[in-house]
N, C-alpha and C positions, 0 to 999 in steps of 0.2 A: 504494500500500500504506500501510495504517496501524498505526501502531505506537505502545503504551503502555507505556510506560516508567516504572520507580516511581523513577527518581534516583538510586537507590542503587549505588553499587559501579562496575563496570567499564562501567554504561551509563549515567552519572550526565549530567543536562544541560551538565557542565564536561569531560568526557574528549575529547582531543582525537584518542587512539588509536584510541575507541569512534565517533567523526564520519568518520573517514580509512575504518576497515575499511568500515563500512555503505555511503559512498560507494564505496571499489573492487569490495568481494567483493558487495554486491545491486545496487547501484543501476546502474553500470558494467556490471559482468557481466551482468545479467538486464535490461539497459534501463529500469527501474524509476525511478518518480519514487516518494519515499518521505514521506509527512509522517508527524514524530514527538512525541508530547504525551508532555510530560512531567509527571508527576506531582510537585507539592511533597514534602519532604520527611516523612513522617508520616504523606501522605494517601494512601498505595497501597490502603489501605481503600475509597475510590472506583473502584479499577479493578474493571471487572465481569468481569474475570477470578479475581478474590479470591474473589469470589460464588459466579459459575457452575464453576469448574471446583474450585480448592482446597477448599473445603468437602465438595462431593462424595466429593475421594479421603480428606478427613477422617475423612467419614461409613462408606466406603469399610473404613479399615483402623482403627474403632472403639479407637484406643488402641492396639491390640500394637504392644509394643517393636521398632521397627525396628533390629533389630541388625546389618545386612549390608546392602550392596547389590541383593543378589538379593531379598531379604525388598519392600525402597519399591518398587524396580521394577515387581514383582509385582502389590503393590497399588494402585500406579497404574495400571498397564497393565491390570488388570481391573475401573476404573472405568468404570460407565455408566449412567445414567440411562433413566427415560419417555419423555422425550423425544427421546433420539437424539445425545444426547453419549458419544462411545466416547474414550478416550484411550490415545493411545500414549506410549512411553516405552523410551528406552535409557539405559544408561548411556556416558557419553560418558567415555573413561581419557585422551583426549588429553592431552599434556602441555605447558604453555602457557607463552612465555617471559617474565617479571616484566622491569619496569626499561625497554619500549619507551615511544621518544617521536619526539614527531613535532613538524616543526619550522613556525614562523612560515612560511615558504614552501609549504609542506606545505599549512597551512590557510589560506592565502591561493586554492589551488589549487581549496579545496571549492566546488561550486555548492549554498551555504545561503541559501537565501531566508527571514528571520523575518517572521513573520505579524502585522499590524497588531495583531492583539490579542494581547496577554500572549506582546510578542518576545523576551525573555528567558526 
């Protein structure tokens, strides 16, 4: 599985809690070998995720004020294109606990292999 990552926030290339989860709850559970590029800082403009989908629900919900949840859902969930892009969308209420860390042992534990090119 491949996975692009813009850096930012709780999947950032330095999160040590964001390397542990991915390794127990996908790659452990679902047997998955996972490589992840990460994105510089700035440049999430290069993921063609930006492109193909975000623009679309843009396009999508021309401006009205998203005042509620129910309202973006909406108009994400009834984006779709020519060609065959449909998108789903929920809102996720979970409630998520701040302040986890995970220890030098912990990520001594990960199977990370960095790629000759651009291993950091």
């Amino acid at each position: 599985m491949l996975i692009l990552a813009d850096s930012g926030g709780a999947n950032s290339a330095r999160s040590r809690v964001w390397k542990c989860d991915l390794q127990q709850k996908t790659c452990n559970r679902h047997a998955l070998s996972v490589t992840v590029h990460h994105y510089p800082p700035g440049a999430s403009k290069w993921n063609p995720i930006e492109h193909k989908l975000f623009s679309e629900i843009s396009k999508n919900w021309q401006g009205v004020p998203l005042e509620n949840y129910e309202t973006a859902i909406n108009y994400i969930s009834s984006t779709e294109t020519r060609s065959g892009l449909k998108v789903k969308a929920v809102l996720n209420s979970k409630n998520y606990e701040t302040g986890e860390t995970v220890t030098d042992e912990e990520i001594e534990m990960l199977r990370i292999r960095l790629h000759k090119t651009l291993p950091d």
